[in-house]
N, C-alpha and C positions, 0 to 999 in steps of 0.2 A: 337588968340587961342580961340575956340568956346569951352559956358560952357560945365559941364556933360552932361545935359539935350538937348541944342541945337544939342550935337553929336547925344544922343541917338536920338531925332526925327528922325535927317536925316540917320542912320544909318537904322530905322526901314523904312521909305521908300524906300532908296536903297536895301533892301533887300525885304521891299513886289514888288520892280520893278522885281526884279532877280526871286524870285520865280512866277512870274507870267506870265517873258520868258519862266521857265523851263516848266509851264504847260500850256503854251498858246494855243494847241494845245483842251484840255480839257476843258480848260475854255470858249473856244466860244460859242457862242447858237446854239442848235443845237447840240452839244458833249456831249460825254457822259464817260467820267473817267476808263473806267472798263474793261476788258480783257473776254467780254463775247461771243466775236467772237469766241471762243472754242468750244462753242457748236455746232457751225457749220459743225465740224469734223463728228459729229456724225452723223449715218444712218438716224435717228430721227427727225433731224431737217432739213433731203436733202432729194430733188426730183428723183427718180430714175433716170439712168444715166447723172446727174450730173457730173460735173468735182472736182477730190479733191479739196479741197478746205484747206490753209494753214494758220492760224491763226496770228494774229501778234508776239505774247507771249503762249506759249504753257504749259509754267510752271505754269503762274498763274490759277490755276484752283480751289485753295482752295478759292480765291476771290468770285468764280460765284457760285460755288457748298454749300459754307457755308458762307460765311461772308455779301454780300450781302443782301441774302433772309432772313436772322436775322438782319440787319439792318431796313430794311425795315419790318418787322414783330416788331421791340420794335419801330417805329416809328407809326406803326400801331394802334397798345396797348395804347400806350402812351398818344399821341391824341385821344382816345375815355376815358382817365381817368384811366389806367389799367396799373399794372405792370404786365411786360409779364413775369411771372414765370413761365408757360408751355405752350410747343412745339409742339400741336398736329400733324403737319406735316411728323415729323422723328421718328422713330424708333418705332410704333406704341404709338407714345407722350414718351415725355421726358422734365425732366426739362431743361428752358432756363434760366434763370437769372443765376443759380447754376452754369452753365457750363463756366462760366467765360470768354470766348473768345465773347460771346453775346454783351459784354460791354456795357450793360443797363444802369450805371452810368458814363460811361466816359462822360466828360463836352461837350470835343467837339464835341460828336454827338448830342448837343444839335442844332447845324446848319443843322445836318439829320432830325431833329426831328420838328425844327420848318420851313425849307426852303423848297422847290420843290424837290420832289422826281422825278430821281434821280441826276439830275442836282446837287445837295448839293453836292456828291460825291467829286469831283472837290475840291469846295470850303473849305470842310472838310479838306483833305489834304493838301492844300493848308497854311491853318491854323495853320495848324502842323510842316510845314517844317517852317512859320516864327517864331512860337515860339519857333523852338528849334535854330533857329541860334540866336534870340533875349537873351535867356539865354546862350547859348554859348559866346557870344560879352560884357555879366555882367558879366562873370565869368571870362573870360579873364582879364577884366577893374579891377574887385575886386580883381586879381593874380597879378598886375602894369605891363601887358601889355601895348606893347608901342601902338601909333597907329597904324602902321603896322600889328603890333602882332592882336590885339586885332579886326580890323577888317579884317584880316586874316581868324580869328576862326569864325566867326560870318557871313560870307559872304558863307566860305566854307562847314561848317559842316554840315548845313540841306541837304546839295547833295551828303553828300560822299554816301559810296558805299551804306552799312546798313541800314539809313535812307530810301534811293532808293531803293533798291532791296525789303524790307518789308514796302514799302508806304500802299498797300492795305491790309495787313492781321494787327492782333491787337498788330503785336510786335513793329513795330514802333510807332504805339501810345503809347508804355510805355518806349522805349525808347529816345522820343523829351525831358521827362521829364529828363533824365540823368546831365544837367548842372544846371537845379533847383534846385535838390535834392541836388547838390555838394555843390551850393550859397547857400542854407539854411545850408548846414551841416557844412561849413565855417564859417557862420555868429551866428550859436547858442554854437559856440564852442569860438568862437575871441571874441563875446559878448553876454555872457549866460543873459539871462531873458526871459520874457513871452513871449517878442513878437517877439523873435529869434526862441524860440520854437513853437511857435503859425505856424508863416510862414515856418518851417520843415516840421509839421503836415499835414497843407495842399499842399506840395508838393508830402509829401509820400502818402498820400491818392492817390492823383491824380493821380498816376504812379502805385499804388495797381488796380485802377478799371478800366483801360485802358484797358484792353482784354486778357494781356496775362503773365500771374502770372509769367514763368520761366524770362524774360525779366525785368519784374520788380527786381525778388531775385537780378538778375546779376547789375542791378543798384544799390539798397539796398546794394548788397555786396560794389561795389565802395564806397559807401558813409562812408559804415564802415571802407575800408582800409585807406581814408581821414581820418576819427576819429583816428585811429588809430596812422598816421603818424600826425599829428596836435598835439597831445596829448603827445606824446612822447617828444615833446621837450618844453610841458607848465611845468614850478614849482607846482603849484599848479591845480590839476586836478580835483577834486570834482566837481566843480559847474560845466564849460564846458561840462566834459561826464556827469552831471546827465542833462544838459541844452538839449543835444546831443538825451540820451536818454529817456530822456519823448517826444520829437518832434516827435520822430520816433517811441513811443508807441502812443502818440494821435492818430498820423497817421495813425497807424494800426486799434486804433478805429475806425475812420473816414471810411474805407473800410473795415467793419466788416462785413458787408451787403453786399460785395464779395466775403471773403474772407470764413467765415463760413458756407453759404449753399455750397459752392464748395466742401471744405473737406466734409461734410457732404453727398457731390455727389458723391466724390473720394472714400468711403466706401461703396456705391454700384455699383463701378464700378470694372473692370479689370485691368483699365490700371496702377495703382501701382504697381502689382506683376508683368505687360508684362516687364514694367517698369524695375524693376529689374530683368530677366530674362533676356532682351538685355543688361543688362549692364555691363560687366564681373568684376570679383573681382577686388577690386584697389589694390592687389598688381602681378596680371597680367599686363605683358605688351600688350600693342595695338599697330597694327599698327601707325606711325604719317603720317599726313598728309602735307608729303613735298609740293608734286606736286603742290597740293592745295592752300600751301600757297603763290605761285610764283605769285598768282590771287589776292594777296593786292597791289601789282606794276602793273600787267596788265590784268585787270577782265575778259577780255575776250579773253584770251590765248588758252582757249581751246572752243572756240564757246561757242555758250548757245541754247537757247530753243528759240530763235528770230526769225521770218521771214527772210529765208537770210542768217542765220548761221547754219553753223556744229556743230550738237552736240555730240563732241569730249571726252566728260567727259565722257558721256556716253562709249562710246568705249573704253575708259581707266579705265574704275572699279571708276570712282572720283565722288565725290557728285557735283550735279546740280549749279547751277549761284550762287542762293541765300545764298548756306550754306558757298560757295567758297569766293565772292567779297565780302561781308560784311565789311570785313577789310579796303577797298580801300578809299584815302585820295587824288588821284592825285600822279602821277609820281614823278612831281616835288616835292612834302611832301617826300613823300617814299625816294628818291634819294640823296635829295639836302638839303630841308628845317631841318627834322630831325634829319638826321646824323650832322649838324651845330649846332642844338640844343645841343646833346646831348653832342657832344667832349665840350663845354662849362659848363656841368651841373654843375659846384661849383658853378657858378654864380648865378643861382636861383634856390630854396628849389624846387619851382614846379615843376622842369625839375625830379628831381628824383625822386619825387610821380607819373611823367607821365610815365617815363621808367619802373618804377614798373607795373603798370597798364598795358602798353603795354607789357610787360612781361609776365605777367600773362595769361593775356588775348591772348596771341598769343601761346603761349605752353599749353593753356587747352583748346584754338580752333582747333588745329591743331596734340591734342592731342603726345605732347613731354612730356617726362617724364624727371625729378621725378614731376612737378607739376601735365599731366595730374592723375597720379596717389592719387596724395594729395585730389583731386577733387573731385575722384570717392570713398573716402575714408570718406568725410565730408558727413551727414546726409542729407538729401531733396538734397545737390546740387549734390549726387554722383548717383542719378539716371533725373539727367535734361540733355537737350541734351545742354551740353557745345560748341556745335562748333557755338553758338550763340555768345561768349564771343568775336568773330571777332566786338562787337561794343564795348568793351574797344580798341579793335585794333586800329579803325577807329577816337575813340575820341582820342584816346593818341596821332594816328601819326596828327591829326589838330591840336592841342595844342601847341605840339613839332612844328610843322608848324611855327604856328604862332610865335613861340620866336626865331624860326630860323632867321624869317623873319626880324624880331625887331634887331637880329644881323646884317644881310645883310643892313639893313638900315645904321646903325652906319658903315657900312665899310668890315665889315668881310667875307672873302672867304673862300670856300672850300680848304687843300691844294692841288696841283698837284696830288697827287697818286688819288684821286678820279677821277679828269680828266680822270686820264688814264686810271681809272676802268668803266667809262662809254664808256669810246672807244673802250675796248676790248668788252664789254656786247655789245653794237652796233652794232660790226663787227660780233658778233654771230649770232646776230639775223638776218642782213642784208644776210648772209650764210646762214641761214634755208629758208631766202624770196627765195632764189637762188636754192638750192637743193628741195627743196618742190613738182617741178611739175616730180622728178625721183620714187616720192612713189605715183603714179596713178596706177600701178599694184597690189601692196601691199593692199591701199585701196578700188579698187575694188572687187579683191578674200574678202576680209573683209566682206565689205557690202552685196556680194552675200551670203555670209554664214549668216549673219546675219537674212536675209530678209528669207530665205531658210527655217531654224529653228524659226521663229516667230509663237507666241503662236495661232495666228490667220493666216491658211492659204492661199497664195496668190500667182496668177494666175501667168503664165512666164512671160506676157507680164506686170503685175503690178511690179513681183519682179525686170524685165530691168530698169522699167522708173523710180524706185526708187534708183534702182543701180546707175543709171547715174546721177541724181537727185545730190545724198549724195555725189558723186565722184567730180561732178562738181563746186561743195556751197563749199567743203573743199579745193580744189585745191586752188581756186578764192577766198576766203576769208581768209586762212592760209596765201599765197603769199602777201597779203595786209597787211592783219595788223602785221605781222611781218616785213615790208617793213615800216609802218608807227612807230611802235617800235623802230627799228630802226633807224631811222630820227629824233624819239623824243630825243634819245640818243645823238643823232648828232649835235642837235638845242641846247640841253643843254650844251655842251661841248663847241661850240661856242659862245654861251653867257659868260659861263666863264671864257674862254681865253680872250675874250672882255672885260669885263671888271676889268678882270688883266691890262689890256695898254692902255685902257681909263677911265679918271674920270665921262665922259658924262653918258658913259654905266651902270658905277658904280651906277651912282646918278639916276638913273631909272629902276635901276634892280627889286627893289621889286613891283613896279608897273606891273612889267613885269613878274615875276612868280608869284604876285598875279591875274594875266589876265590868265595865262598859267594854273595855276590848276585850274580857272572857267571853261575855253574851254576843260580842260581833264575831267572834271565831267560832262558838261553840253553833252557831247561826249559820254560820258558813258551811263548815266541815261534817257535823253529826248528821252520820246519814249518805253524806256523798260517797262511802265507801260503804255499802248496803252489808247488812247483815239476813241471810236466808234461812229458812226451816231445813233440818240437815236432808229432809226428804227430798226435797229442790236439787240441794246440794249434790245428792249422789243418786239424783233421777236417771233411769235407763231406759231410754224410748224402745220399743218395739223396734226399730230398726236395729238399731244398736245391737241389740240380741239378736236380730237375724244374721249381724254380722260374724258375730262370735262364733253362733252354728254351722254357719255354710262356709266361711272361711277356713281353709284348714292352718295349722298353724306356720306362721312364718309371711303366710299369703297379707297381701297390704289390700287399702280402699282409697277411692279420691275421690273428692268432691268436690263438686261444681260449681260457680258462684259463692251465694254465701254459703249454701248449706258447706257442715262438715269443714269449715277451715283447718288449714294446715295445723297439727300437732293435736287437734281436737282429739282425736282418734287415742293419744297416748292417754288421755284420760282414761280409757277400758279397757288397757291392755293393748289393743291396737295397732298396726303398723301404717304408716304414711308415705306414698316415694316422695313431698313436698317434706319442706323444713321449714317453720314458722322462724328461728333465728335468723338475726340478721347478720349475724356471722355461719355461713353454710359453704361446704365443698363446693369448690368451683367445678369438680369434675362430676359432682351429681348434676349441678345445675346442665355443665357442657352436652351431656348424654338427654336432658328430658328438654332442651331448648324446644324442640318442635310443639310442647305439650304447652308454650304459652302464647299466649295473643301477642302480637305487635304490638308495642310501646315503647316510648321513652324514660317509662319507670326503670330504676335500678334493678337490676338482675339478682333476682330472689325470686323465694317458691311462693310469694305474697303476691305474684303477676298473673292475671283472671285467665283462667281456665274457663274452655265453654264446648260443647258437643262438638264443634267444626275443628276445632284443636285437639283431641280428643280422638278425631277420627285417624287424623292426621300420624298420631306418637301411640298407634296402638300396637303397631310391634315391639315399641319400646317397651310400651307396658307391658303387654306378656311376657316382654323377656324379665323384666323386673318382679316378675308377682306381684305383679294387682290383678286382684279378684273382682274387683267391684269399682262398679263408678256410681257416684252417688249425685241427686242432680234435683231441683224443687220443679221440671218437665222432665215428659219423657224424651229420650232420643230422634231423632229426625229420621233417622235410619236404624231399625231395631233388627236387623240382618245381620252389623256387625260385630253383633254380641254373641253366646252363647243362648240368652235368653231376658228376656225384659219384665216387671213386675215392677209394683204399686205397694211399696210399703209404708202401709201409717198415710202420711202426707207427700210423702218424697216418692220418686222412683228410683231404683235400681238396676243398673243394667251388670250382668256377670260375666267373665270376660274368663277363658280355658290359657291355661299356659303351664309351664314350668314350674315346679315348689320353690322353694327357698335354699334348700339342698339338692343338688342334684348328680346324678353322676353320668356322663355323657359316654357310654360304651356299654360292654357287655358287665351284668350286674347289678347291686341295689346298694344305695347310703341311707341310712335311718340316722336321724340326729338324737342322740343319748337325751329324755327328759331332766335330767342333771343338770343340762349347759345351764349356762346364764347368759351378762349380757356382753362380758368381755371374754367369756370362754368356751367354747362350743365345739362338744365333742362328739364327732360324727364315727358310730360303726359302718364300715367297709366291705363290701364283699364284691370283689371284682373276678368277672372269668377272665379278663384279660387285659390291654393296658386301655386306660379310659381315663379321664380327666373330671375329676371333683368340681364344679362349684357351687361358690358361697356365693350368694345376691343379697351380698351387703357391702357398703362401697370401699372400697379399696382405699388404706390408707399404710404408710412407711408402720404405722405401730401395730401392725398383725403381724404377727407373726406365727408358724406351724411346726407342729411334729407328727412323723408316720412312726409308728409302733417306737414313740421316744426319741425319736432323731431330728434333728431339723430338717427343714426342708425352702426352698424357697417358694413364695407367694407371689406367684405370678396375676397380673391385670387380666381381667376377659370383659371384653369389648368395653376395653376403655374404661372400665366403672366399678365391673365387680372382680370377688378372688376367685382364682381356681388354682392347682397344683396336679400334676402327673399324680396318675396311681398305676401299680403294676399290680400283675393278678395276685390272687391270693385276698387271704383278709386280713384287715387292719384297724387299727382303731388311729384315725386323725382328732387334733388337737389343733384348736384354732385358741390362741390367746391374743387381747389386745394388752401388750404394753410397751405403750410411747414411751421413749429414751428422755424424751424433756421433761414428764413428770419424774423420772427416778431420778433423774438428777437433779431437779429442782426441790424435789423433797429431802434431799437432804441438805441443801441448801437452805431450804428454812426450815430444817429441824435444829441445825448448826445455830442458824441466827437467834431462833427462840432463846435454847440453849445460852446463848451470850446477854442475851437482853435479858435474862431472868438472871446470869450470875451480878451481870452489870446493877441489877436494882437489889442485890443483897450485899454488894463492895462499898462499905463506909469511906474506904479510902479514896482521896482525890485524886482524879487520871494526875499522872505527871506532868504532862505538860500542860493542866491546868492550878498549876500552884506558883504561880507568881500572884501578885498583888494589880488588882486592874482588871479581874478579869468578868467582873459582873456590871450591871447596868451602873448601879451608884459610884464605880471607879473604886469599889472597895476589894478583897481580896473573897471571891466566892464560898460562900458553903458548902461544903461539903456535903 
């Protein structure tokens, strides 16, 4: 029997092996991690009559369009000595650090930060997916997981669905922490003292600065229902929850310097109120999302957004891969390992802290009431989008997994009526494989409607070959995997009947549905998050370079429809007056309103721009510096441009205005090539009194100096800065620094600071030294 330690070694390399299958493809030299083949779609980045061209992953586009070009932008900052607290890129500037999704202090971009851009990428992820099955596999061990069990949990959980479907954006970085936080909130509660609390603090820190605040509450909520259910059955509960909740105030210290410029961001933005505007009262009912949830047994039931698949959701009114799979644990969890758990659950306390959890979590993802109701009824969680809560789904059913699994070992089977519930589910499915190719007429009249009424019009011969296209991926891929559904149904049924009448089969079962839900995730996931050739990666169209040339600097671009979505542009340096965040200044938004179409979409720069709108906010845009409008037709009216051109695939139209610096009177401002992006230091030469501005938006954290002195930063038209100059020359000084970071930083420089003395203090807090104050009623450890 191999000690604690000797497991954990070999556990952690079997598992850096496995994640290093799932991304082998990324990880080579040469690859590049990232789903930026998307761009390729667009007019912009193609050669006139080129052929479509089809993406690997179609959905990940928040990856290229925002997380990315901010990653590489605080890598930028970082390495020159700078915190990147603003954005000059988007929305004519806006703050980054604030906007929380940036993840300026999440740890492990500190592999972006000090590795090869963008080669890290890869490795970043990669990192992530072991530390969260590493903490999975303690937390198991720390629940008396058997072997089985415990590397069950630990093998499986960094691949279920959740993990994989949000690898690239910042929700799974706040979710790999989820079995940290749970091992810390176990351990400060079973043995209250500093350094239980200490090791809390910086778990929940860690999980607060990770990128994606609703992701984190949903964890923080878990760790609370954990307190909650731990506590309830301690005698003496004092020390525990105050052990509990000091770790999880440090903590919040600790990311204070996230957590506080953001609210502070959230009160000049919109999206609170859009926020509760989409969220109907909790005591309305909502639709629930049955269909949806049928995609935690089989994620890809109704195609997704893949090279090669139907996207079926679509067509059925259902939300996309990510918001759907989340849940998914493997078949064999879902079917077999679970449902064994749970008919067991007197046996271990855990089993019904997990079915809570997955409870929860699955009727406020999937939006069943009375809980979704309860949800949208609780303060901050009742305007989050809940159909996240699919990663309590995902952790519950690997848990439950795993103790299945610990049962199957010692012996135990499913009974009979399950058999035979996988035999009818089977033959169902084996029946749709069968009938599938009689809805080819259904499906076509479909697609033709569909393609006919598309917002962007398109030619007969375009709308056939797309008709035949969608008819031919759904026939052919519906027939399959409902053919291979089926057969998984078939395999597991024979396995069971198996070994019911032999002991061989018995004594190797769990090896064998622990091999079986590798190959059903590694089947799912490898791949859904594409790996590119780095030339893909850091392709530069001909347009793109035209921008660079004729743009002078400071000057921005827009673009129309798809081409050029918002924040694209930061990829090359580029400026944008839209903001791809969904957290954006309401007074950028207030100034370019005329520049969006009518809707009932929430008020973001995500709202379709078209030539008629365009025509509409063009003195806006001159006054803003934009240079360029970018657009896959030309303009209706090319009169009211400067001039109109045909580049690559796209057209261009150039638009005459104002720089970026300006000085409105007698004299000239040349902006110093030194500035940066929170500093910007303009030489002066004025004959007389005239007024400087800046056309970048106006926010309380500029602040100015003329020749060292302050000065105040006055609003011009509503949006941008400007300031009196009197004659003479001078040299102005624009710095950005918000009051809420300086003070929030050292708020969590303080909290760090305690939580590190806290996990090297042997001694017990004081008023955790009575007797009583741990789970067993015994006097705590120290």
């Amino acid at each position: 029997m191999p000690s604690r330690r000797a497991e954990l070694i070999v556990f952690g390399v079997v598992l850096a092996t496995l994640v290093g299958g799932f991304l082998h493809d990324a990880l080579r030299p040469g690859r590049i991690l990232s789903p930026a083949d998307v761009l390729l779609v667009e007019s912009s980045f193609r050669e006139p009559g080129s052929l479509p061209f089809e993406p690997a992953n179609r959905l990940l586009m928040d990856p290229v369009l925002q997380f990315q070009p901010w990653l590489a932008f605080n890598r930028s900052e970082i390495r020159a000595g700078r915190l990147p607290l603003w954005n000059p890129y988007a929305g004519c500037g806006a703050p980054h650090l604030a906007n929380a999704q940036s993840a300026v202090f999440d740890p492990f971009n500190l592999i972006i930060v000090l590795g090869p851009w963008p080669t890290a990428l890869a490795w970043t992820a990669a990192a992530r997916l072991w530390f969260a099955g590493l903490g999975a596999f303690l937390l198991a061990r720390s629940w008396g997981f058997g072997p089985w069990g415990r590397w069950f949990v630990g093998l499986t959980f960094p691949f279920c669905g959740f993990l994989v479907v949000w690898l690239l954006y910042p929700v799974t970085p706040a979710a790999v922490w989820l079995p940290w936080v749970l091992l810390a909130s176990d351990r400060a509660i079973a043995s209250p003292s500093a350094r239980s609390a200490g090791l809390l603090a910086l778990c929940v820190g860690g999980v607060l600065v990770a990128g994606h605040i609703q992701t984190s509450a949903h964890v923080l909520l878990a760790s609370l229902v954990l307190a909650i259910w731990r506590l309830a059955v301690v005698h003496e509960r004092r020390a525990p929850a105050l052990s509990w909740g000091m770790g999880v105030a440090l903590g919040i210290g600790i990311a204070a310097v996230q957590i506080v410029p953001l609210a502070d961001y959230l009160g000049k933005s919109p999206v609170w109120a859009e926020r509760h505007r989409e969220h109907p009262p909790w005591w309305r009912p909502t639709r629930p999302r049955i269909l949806e949830a049928a995609c935690t047994a089989l994620p890809y039931l109704y195609g997704s957004q893949r090279q090669g698949h139907p996207n079926l959701a679509r067509g059925l009114g259902l939300n996309n891969l990510n918001e759907s799979a989340g849940g998914f644990a493997g078949l064999a969890t879902f079917a077999w390992l679970a449902p064994l758990a749970v008919i067991g659950a007197r046996k271990k306390s855990e089993t019904r802290l997990l079915i809570v959890l997955l409870t929860i979590g699955a009727m406020g993802a999937f939006r069943i009431p009375p809980v979704d109701n309860l949800l949208r009824a609780l303060p901050v969680v009742g305007v989050m989008d809940n159909r996240r809560l699919t990663l309590w789904v995902a952790f519950a059913l690997t848990f439950l997994g795993g103790i299945g699994l610990d049962r199957t070992a010692s012996g135990e089977l499913l009974s009979q009526r399950w058999s035979n519930a996988w035999t009818a589910v089977g033959c169902l499915f084996f029946a749709g494989a069968l009938l599938i190719p009689f809805s080819e007429s259904a499906l076509r009249q479909r697609a033709e409607r569909h393609y006919q009424n598309a917002t962007e019009p398109l030619e007969p011969p375009e709308i056939a070959r797309r008709v035949e296209l969608q008819v031919r991926t759904t026939l052919d891929f519906s027939r399959r995997y409902l053919g291979i559904a089926a057969a998984a149904f078939g395999a597991m049924l024979t396995i069971a009947e198996g070994a019911r009448g032999g002991i061989t089969l018995l004594r190797s079962l769990p090896a064998l549905l622990l091999a079986a839900t590798l190959v059903d995730l590694f089947a799912f996931g490898v791949g859904l998050n594409p790996a590119i050739d780095r030339e893909v990666q850091e392709f530069e169209p001909l347009l793109i370079k035209r921008l660079r040339e004729d743009l002078r600097p400071g000057r921005r671009a827009l673009g129309l429809g798809g081409e050029l979505p918002s924040n694209v542009l930061m990829r090359f340096g580029l400026a944008d007056p839209r903001n791809y965040d969904s957290v954006e200044m309401a007074r950028n938004l207030d100034y370019f309103e005329p520049l969006y179409e009518e809707t009932d979409e929430a008020r973001s720069s995500r709202r379709t721009v078209s030539w008629r709108t365009v025509a509409r906010a063009l003195p806006k845009l001159r006054e803003a510096a934009v240079g360029a409008i970018v657009a896959a037709s030309p303009p209706p009216d090319p009169s009211l441009f400067n001039r109109v051109e045909k580049i690559g695939a796209a057209w261009v139209a150039w638009l005459d205005g104002p720089e970026r610096v300006t000085l409105e009177g007698p004299g000239r401002a040349t902006v110093d090539p030194r500035s940066t992006a929170s500093a910007i230091r303009v030489d002066v030469s004025a004959d007389g009194p005239a007024r400087l501005i800046l056309r970048e938006t106006w926010d309380e954290g500029w602040t100015a100096r003329v020749d060292g002195k302050p000065v105040d930063v006055d609003c011009h038209d509503n949006v941008f800065m400007s300031l009196s100059i009197m004659p003479n020359p001078h040299v102005v000084e624009f710095a950005y620094q918000p009051g809420p970071v300086r003070i929030s930083l050292a708020t969590s420089i303080g909290a760090v600071a305690a939580a590190v003395l806290a996990l090297t203090v042997r001694r017990r807090w004081a008023f955790m030294e009575w007797p009583g104050g741990g789970l067993d009623g015994t006097e705590p450890a120290g």
